[in-house]
C-alpha positions in Angstrom: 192.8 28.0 172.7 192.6 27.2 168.8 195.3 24.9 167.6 196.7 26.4 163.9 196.2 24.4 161.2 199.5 23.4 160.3 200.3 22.4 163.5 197.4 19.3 164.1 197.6 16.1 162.9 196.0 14.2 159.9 193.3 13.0 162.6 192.5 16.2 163.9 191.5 18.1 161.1 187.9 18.4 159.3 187.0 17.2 156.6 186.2 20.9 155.2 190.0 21.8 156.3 191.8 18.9 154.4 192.9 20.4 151.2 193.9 23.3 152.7 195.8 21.3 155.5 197.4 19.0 152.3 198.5 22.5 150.8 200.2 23.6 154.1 202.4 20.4 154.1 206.3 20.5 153.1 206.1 17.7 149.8 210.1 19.0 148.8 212.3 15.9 149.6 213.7 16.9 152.3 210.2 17.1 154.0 209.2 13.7 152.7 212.2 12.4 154.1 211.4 13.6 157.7 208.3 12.7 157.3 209.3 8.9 156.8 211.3 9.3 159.5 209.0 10.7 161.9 207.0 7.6 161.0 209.6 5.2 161.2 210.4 6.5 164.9 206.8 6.4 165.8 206.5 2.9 164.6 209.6 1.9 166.4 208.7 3.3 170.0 205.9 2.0 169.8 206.0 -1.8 169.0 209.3 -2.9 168.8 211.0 -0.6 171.6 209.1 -2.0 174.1 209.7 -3.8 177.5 206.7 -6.7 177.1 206.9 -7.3 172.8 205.1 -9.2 170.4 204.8 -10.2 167.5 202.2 -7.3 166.2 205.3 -5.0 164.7 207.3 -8.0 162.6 203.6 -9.4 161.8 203.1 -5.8 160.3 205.8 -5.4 158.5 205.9 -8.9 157.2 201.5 -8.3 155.9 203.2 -4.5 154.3 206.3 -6.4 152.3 203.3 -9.9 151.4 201.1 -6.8 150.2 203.7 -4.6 148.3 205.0 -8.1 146.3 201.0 -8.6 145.4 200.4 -5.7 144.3 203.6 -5.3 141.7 202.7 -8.7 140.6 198.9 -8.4 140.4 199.2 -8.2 136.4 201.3 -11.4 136.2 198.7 -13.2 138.3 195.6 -11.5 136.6 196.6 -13.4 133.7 197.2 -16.4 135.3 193.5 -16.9 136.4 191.7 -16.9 133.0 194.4 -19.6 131.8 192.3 -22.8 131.4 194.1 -25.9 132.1 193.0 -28.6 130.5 
């Protein structure tokens, strides 16, 4: 039985099928919303809802929020490394 396209997940789909599957998705704010959420719920259930926890989903989120910081300071800190100091 053949799965539509709309229905299967990022993973799932060729590579010849992606644009059309990117077309098919919902990008009004409402959509992105659930999407985030969807994601959010997925993240939660599976590391931080958990009987036996680590520390894989805080150590995640804490390498996202290090990584985000970098990158909005990356021209700041591009400048920095040509300085000479002398």
């Amino acid at each position: 039985m053949e799965v539509p396209l709309k229905e299967k997940r990022l993973m799932e789909v060729k590579l010849g099928e992606l644009p059309s599957w990117i077309m098919m998705r919902d990008f009004t704010p409402k959509g992105i919303a659930g999407a985030f959420q969807r994601g959010y719920h997925r993240y939660y259930n599976k590391y931080i809802n958990v009987k036996k926890g680590g520390v894989a989903g805080v150590s995640m989120v804490l390498a996202a929020y290090v990584f985000f910081n970098y990158c909005r300071s990356y021209k700041e800190l591009k400048h920095e490394r040509r300085r000479k100091y002398h």
